[in-house]
LUMDRENNU-789392 format. One record per residue (C-alpha): residue number from 0; residue in three letters; x, y, z. Coordinates in steps of 0.02 Angstrom, whole numbers. Layout:
BEGIN
atom pos: NUM, code: ALA, east: X, north: Y, up: Z
...
***
This chain:
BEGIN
atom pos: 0, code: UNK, east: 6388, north: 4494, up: 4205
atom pos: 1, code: UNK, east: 6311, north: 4562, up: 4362
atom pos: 2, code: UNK, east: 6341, north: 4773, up: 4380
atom pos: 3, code: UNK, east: 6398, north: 4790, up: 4571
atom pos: 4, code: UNK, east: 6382, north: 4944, up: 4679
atom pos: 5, code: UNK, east: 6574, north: 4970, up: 4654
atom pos: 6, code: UNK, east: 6570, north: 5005, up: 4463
atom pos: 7, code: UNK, east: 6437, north: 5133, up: 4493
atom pos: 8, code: UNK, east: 6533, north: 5202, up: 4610
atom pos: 9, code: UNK, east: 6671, north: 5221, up: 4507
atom pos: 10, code: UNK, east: 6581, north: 5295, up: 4359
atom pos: 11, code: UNK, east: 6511, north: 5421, up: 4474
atom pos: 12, code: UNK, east: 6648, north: 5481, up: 4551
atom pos: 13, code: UNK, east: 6582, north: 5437, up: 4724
atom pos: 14, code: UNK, east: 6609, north: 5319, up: 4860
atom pos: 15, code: UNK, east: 6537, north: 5136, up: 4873
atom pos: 16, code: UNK, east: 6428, north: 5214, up: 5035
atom pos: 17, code: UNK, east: 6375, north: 5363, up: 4927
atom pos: 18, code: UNK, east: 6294, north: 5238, up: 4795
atom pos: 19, code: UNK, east: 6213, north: 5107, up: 4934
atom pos: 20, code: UNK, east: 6134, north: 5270, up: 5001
atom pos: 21, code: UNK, east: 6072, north: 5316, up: 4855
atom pos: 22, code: UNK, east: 6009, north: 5171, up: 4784
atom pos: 23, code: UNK, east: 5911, north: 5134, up: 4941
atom pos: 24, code: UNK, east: 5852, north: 5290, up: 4994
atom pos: 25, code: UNK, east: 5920, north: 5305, up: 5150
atom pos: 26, code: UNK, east: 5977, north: 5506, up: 5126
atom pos: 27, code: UNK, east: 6131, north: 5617, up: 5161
atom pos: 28, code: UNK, east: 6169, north: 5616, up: 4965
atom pos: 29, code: UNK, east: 6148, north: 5781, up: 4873
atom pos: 30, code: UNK, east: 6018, north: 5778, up: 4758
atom pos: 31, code: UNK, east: 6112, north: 5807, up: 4591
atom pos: 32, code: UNK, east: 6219, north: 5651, up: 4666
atom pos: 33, code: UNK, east: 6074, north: 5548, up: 4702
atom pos: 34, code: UNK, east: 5999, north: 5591, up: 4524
atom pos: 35, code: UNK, east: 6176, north: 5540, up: 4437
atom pos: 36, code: UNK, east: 6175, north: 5389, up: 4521
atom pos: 37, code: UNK, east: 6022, north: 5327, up: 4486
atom pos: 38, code: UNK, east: 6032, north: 5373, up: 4309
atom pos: 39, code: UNK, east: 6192, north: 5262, up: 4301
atom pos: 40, code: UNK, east: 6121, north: 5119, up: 4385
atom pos: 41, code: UNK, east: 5964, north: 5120, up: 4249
atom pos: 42, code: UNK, east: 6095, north: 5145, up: 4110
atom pos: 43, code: UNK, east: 6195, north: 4983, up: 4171
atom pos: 44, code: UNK, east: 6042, north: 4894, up: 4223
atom pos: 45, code: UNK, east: 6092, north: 4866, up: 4391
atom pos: 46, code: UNK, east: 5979, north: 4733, up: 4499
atom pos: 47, code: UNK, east: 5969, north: 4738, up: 4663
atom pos: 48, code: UNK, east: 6005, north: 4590, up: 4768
atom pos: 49, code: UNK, east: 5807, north: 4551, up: 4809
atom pos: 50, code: UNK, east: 5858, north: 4405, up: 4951
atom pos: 51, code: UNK, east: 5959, north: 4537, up: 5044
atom pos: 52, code: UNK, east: 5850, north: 4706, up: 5016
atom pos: 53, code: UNK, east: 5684, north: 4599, up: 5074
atom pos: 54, code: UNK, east: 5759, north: 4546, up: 5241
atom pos: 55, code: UNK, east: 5815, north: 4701, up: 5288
atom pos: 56, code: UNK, east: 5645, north: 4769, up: 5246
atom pos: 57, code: UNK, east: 5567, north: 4646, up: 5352
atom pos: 58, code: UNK, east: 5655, north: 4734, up: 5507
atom pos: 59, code: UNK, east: 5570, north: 4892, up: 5444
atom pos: 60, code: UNK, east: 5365, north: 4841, up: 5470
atom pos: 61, code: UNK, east: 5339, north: 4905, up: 5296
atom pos: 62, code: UNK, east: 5175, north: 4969, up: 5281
atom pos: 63, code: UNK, east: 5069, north: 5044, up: 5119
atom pos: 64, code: UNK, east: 4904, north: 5097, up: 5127
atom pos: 65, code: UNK, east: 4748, north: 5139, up: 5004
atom pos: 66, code: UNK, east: 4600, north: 5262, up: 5017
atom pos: 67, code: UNK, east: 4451, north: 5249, up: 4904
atom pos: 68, code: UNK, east: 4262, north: 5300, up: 4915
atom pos: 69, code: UNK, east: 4267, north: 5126, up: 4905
atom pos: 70, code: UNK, east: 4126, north: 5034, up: 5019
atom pos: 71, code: UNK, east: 3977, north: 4934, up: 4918
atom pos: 72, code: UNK, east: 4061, north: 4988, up: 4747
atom pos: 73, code: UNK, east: 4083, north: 4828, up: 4662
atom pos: 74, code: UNK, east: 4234, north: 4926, up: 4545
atom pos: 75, code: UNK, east: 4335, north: 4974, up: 4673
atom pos: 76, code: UNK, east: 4333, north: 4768, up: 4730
atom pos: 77, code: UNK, east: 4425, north: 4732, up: 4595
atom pos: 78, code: UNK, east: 4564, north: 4885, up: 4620
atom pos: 79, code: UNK, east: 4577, north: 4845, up: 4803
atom pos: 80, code: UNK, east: 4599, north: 4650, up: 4718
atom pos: 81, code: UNK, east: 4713, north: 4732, up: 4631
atom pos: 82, code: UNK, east: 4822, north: 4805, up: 4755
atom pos: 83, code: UNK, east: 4807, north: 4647, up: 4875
atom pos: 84, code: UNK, east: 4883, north: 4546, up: 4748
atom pos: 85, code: UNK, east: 5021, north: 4640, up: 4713
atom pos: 86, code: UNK, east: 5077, north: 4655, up: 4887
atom pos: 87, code: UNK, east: 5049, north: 4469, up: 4902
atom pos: 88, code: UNK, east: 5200, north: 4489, up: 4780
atom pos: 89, code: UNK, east: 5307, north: 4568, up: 4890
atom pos: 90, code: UNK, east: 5271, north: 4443, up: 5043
atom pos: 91, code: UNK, east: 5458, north: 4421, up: 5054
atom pos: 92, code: UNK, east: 5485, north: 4621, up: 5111
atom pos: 93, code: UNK, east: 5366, north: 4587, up: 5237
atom pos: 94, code: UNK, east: 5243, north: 4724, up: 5182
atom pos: 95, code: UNK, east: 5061, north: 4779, up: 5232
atom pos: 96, code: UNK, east: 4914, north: 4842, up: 5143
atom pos: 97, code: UNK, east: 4798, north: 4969, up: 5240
atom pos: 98, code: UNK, east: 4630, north: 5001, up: 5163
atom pos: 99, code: UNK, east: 4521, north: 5152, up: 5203
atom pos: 100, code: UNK, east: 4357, north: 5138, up: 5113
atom pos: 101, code: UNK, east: 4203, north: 5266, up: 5104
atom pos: 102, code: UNK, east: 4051, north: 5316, up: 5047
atom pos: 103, code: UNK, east: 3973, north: 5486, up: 4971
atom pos: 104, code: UNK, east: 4136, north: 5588, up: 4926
atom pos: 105, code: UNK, east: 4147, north: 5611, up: 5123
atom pos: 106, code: UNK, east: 4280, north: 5749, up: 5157
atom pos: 107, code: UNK, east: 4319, north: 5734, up: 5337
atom pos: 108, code: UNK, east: 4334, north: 5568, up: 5308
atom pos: 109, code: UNK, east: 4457, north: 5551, up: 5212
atom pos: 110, code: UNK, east: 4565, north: 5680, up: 5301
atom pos: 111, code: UNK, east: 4517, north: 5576, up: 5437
atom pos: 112, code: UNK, east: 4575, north: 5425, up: 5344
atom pos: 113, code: UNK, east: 4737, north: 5513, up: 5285
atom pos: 114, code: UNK, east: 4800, north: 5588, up: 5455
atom pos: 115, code: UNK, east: 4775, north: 5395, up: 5528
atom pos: 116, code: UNK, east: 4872, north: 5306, up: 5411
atom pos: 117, code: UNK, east: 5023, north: 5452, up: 5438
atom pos: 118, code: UNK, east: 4977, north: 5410, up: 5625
atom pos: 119, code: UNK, east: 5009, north: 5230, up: 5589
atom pos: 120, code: UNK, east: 5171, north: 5269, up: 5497
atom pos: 121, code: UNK, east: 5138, north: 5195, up: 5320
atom pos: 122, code: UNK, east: 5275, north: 5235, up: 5200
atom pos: 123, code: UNK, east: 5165, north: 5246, up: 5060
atom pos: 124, code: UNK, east: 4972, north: 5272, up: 5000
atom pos: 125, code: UNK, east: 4897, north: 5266, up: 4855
atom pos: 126, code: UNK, east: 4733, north: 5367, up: 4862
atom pos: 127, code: UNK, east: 4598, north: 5419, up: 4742
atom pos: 128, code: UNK, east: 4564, north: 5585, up: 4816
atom pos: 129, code: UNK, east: 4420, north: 5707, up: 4828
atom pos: 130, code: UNK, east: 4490, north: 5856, up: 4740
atom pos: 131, code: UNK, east: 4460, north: 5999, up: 4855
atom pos: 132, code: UNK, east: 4597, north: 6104, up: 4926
atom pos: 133, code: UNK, east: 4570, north: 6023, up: 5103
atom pos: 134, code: UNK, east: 4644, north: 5850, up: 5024
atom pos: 135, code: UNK, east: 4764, north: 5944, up: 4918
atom pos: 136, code: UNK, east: 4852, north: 6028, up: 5083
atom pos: 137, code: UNK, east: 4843, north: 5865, up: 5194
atom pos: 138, code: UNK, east: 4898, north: 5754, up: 5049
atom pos: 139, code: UNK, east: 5056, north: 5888, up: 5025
atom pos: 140, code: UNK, east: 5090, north: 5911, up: 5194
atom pos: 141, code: UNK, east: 5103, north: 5706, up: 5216
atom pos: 142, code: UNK, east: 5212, north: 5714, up: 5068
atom pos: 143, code: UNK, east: 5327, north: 5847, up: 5140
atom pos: 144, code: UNK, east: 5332, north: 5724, up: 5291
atom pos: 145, code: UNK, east: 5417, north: 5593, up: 5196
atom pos: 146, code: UNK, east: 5259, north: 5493, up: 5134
atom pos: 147, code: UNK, east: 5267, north: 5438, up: 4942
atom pos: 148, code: UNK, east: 5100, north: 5466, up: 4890
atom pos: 149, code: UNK, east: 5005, north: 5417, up: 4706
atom pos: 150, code: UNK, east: 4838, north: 5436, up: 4649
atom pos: 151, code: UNK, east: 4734, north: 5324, up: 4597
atom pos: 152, code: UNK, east: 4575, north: 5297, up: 4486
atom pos: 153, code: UNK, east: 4562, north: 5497, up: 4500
atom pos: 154, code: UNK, east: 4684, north: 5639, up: 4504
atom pos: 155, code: UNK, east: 4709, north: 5801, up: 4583
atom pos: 156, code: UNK, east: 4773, north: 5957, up: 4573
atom pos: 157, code: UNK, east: 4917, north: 6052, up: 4652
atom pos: 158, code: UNK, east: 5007, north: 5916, up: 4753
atom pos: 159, code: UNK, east: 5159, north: 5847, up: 4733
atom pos: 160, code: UNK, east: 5093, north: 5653, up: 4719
atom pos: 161, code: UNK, east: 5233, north: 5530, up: 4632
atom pos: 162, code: UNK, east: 5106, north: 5492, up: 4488
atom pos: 163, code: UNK, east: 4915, north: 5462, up: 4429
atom pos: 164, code: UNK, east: 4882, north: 5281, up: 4398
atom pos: 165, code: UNK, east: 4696, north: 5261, up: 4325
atom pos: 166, code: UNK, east: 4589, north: 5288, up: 4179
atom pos: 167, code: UNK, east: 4599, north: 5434, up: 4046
atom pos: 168, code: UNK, east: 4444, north: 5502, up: 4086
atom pos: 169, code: UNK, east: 4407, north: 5631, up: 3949
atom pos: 170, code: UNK, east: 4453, north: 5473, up: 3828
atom pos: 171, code: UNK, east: 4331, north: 5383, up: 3914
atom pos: 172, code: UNK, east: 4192, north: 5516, up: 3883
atom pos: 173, code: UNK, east: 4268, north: 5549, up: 3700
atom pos: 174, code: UNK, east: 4262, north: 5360, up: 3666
atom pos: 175, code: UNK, east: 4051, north: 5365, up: 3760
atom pos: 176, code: UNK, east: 4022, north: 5516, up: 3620
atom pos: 177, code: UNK, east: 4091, north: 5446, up: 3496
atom pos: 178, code: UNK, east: 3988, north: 5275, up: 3514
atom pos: 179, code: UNK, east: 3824, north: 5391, up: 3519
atom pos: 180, code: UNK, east: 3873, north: 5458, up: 3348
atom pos: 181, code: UNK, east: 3865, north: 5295, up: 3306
atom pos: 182, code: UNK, east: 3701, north: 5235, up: 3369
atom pos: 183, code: UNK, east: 3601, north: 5381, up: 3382
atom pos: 184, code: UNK, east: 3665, north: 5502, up: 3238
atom pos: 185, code: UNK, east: 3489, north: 5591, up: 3234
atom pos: 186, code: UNK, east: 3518, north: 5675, up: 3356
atom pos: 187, code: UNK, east: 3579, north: 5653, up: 3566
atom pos: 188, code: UNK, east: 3488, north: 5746, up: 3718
atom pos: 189, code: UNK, east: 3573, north: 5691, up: 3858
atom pos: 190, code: UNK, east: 3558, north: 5671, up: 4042
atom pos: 191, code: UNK, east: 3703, north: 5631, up: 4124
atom pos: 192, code: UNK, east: 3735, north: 5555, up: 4300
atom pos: 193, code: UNK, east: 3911, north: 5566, up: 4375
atom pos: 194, code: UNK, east: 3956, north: 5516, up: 4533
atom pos: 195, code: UNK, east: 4021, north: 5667, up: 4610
atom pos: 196, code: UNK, east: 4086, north: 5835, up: 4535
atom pos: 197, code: UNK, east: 4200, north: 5850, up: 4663
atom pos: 198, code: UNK, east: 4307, north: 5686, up: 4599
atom pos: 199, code: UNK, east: 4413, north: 5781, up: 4457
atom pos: 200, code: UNK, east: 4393, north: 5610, up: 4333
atom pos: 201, code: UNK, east: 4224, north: 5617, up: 4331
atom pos: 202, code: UNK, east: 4214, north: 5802, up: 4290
atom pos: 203, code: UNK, east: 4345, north: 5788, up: 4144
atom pos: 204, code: UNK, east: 4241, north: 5605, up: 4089
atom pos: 205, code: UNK, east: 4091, north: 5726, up: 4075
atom pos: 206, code: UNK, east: 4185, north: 5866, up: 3977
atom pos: 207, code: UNK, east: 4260, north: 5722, up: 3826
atom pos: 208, code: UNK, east: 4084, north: 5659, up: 3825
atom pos: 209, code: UNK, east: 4021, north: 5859, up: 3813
atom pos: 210, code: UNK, east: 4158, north: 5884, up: 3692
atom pos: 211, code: UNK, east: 4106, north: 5764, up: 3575
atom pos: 212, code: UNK, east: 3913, north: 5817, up: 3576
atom pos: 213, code: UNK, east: 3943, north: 5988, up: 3525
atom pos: 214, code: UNK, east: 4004, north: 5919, up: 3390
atom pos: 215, code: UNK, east: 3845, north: 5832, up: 3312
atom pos: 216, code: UNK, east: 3699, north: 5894, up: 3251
atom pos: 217, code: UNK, east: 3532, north: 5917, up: 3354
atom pos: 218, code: UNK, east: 3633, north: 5853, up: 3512
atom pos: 219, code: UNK, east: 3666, north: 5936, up: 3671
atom pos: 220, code: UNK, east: 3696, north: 5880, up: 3871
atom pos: 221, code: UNK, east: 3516, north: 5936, up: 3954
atom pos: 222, code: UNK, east: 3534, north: 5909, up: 4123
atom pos: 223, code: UNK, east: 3684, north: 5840, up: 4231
atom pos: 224, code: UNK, east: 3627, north: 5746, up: 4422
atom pos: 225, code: UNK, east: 3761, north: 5652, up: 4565
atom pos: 226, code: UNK, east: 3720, north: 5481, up: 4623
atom pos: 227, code: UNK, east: 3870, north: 5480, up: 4756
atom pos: 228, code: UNK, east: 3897, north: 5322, up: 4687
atom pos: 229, code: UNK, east: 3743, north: 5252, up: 4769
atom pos: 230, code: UNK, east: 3604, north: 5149, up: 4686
atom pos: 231, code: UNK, east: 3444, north: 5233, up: 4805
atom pos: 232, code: UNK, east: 3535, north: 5420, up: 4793
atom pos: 233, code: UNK, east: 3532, north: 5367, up: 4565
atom pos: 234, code: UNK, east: 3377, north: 5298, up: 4573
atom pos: 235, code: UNK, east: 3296, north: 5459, up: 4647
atom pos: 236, code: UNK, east: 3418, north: 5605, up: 4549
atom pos: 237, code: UNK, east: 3370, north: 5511, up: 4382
atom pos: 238, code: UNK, east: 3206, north: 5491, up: 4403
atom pos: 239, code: UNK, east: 3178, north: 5686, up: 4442
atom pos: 240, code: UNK, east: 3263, north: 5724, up: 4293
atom pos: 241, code: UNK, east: 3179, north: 5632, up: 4160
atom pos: 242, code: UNK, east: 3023, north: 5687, up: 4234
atom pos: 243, code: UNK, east: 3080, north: 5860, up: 4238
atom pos: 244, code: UNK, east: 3174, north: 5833, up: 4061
atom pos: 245, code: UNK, east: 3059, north: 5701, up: 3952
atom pos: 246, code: UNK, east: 3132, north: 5761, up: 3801
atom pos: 247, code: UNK, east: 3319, north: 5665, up: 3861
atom pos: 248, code: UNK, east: 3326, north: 5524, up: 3736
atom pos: 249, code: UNK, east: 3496, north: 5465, up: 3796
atom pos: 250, code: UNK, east: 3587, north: 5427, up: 3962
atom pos: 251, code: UNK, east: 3784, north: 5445, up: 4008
atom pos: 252, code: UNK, east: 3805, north: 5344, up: 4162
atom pos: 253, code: UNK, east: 3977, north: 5419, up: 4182
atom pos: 254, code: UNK, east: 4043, north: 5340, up: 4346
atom pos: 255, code: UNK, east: 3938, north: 5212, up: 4455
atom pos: 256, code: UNK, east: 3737, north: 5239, up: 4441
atom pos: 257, code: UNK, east: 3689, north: 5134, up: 4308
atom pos: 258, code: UNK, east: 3585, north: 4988, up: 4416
atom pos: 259, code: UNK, east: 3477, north: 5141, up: 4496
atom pos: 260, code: UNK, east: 3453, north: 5280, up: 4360
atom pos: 261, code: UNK, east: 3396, north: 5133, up: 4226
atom pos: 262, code: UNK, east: 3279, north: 5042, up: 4375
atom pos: 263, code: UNK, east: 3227, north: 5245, up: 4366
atom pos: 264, code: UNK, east: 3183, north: 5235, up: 4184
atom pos: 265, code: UNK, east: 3082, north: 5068, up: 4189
atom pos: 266, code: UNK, east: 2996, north: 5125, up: 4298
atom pos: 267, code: UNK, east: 2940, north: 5260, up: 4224
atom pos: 268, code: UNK, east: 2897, north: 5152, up: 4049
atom pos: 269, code: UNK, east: 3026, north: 5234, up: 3957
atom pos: 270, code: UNK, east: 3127, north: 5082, up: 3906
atom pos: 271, code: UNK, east: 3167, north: 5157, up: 3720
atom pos: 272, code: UNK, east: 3300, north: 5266, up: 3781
atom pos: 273, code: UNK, east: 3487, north: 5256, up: 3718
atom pos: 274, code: UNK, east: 3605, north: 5222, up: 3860
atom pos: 275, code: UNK, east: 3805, north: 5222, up: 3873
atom pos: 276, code: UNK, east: 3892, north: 5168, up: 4053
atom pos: 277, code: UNK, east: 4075, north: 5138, up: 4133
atom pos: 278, code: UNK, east: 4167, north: 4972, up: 4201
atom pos: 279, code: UNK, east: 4131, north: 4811, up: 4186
atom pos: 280, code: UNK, east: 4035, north: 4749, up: 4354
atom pos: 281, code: UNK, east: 3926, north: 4601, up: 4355
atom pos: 282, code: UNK, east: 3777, north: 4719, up: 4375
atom pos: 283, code: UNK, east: 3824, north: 4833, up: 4232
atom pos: 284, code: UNK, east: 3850, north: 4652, up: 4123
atom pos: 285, code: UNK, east: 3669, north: 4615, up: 4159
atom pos: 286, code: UNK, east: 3623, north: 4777, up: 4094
atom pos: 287, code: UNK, east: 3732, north: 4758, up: 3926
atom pos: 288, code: UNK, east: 3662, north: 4585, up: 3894
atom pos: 289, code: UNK, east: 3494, north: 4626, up: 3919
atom pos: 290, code: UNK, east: 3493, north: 4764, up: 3802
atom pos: 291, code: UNK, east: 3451, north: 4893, up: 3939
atom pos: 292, code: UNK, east: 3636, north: 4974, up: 3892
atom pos: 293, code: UNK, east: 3714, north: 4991, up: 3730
atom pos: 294, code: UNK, east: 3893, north: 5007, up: 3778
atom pos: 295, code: UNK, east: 4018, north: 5016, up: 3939
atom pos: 296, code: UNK, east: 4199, north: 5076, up: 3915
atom pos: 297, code: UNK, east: 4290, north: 4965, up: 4038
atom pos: 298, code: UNK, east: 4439, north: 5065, up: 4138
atom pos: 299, code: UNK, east: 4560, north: 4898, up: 4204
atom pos: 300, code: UNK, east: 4510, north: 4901, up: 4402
atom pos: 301, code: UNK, east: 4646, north: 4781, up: 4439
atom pos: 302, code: UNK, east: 4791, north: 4841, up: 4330
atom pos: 303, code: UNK, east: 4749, north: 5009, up: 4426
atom pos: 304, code: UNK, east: 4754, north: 4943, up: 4612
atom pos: 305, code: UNK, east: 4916, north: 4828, up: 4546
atom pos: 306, code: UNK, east: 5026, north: 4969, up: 4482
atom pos: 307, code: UNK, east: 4996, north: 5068, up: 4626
atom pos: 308, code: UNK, east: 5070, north: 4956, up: 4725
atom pos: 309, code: UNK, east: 5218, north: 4921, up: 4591
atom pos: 310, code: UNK, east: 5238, north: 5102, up: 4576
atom pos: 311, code: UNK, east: 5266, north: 5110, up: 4781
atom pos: 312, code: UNK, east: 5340, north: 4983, up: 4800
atom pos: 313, code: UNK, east: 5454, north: 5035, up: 4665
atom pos: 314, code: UNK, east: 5475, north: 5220, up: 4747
atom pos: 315, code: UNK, east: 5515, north: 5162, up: 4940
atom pos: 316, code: UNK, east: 5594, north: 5010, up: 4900
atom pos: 317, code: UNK, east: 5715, north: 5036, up: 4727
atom pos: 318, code: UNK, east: 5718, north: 5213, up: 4757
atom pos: 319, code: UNK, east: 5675, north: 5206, up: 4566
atom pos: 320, code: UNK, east: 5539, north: 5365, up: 4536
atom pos: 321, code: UNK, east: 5385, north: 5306, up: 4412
atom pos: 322, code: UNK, east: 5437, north: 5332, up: 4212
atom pos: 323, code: UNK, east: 5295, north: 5440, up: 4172
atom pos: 324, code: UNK, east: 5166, north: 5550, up: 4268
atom pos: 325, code: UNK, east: 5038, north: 5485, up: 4221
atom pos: 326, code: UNK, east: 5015, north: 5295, up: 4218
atom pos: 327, code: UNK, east: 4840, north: 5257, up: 4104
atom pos: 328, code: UNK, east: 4735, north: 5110, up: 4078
atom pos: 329, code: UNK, east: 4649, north: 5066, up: 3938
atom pos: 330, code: UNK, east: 4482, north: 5118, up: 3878
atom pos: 331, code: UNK, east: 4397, north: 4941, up: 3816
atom pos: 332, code: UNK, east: 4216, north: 4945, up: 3756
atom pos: 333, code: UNK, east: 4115, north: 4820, up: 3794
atom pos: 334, code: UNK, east: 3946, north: 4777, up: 3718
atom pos: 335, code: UNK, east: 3803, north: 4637, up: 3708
atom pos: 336, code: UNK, east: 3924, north: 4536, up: 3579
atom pos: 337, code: UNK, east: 4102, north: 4536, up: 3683
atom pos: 338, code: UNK, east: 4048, north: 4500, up: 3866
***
């Protein structure tokens, strides 16, 4: 049988209004109410009636955005996929997707990008942010304004953001170290290329993968260069440091890179080198199957960009808060053999 708002009601000691409020977010419930309530509701399983909740969301414009340094990376097709599908989901409510892309780890830009979607009165964004303390204070101050916000694909520090949704990135580089051990136990002298080391993932990728190397014999990081996440910016930083490096033996593509810095290497004739990458785009597949990489550990683009949106959706809409702070993917490794 069906739990109605009345038997919460009555189990909290409230009235029928108090509940409705609560259960739909609509305020004027004190928050040690609100939390009882919804802690009954889980406990009974209560469902909301979907028909009814969509169309009165449909009077509301719903809107949810996303904000990624996401233009010409073939990854972040697949999260924005991702998210697009899921809202797809919720056609019924009536709800729109915003998407802010980027390139280069552009600051202003994405306080530009942040301040225009609180301009254009989204109710939610999932964003994976540059971690400075400008994005910390605009993404808090949106917050305190009554915006849910997530990250997504990276984290940052000191906000008050629902929940990370993304890859465990110092798994990832402790799962890239741990495949080196593997194939090049003699000994590692790596050059890695990140995207940026102001995205907080990318610095904590780099620190598993560090982690792990320290722990080997003969094997240490040499030399660390930023691609922005741009194939002529990877090309270039990689090239300059295996020329200034030659004794690097190994390369840790640790975010995107991997098409440039290994056109880098051919170029220079040194095709014997080990190299490890992330995700699973077409390009980085051509580079696994032709033997040019060794490994990739794969982070779940789409899952990420899908529960986002489920984990908004769930937020604004169920007035149900995410189970856990931090929402990770998988870390799947492919090589040559399971393309």
């Amino acid at each position: 049988m069906s739990v109605t708002v009345k038997q919460i009601a009555e189990l909290a000691g409230v009235s029928r209004g108090t509940v409705d409020r609560a259960l739909n977010g609509r305020g004027n419930v004190r928050p040690e109410i609100e939390k009882k309530i919804l802690e009954i509701a889980r406990e009974m399983g209560y469902t909301p009636n979907r028909a009814g909740k969509a169309l009165a969301y449909q009077r509301k414009n719903l809107s949810f955005g996303i904000i990624a340094n996401a233009d010409g990376n073939e990854f972040f097709d697949e999260v924005m996929h991702g998210a697009q599908t899921a809202i797809e989901e919720y056609a019924d409510f009536g709800i729109t997707l915003q998407i802010a892309g980027g390139r280069r780890y552009d600051v202003t830009q994405q306080l530009e990008q942040l301040e225009q979607m609180r301009i254009a009165g989204v109710s939610g964004i999932a964003i994976s942010p540059i971690n400075l303390p400008e994005i910390e204070q605009k993404i808090n101050e949106l917050i305190d304004q009554g915006v849910r916000i997530l990250t997504v694909n990276s984290d940052i520090e000191n906000t008050k953001r629902l929940c990370y949704v993304g890859c465990n990135y110092h798994q990832s580089g402790v799962t890239a170290g741990g495949m080196l051990r593997l194939i090049r136990p003699q000994g590692v002298r790596a050059g890695i290329v990140t995207g940026s080391v102001r995205m907080l993932g990318h610095n904590h990728r780099m620190k598993g993968f560090s982690d792990v190397l320290k722990t080997m014999p003969d094997s240490k990081v040499v030399d660390i260069c930023e691609s922005l996440d741009e194939t002529e910016i990877a090309y270039q930083v990689t090239r300059e440091m295996l020329l200034a490096h030659p004794e690097i033996n190994t390369l840790y593509f640790a975010a995107a890179g991997a098409v440039g810095g290994m056109q880098a290497a051919i170029d220079l004739g040194l095709k014997e080198l080990t190299a490890i990458s992330c995700d699973d785009t077409e390009e980085i597949r051509k580079l696994v199957a032709s033997g040019l990489i060794q490994a990739t550990v794969c982070q779940e683009p789409f899952r990420q960009g899908y529960r986002a949106m489920q984990i908004l959706f769930d937020s604004i809409v169920n007035n149900t808060p995410p189970a856990e702070e931090f929402c990770y993917m998988d870390n799947i490794i492919r090589i040559r053999e399971n393309l």
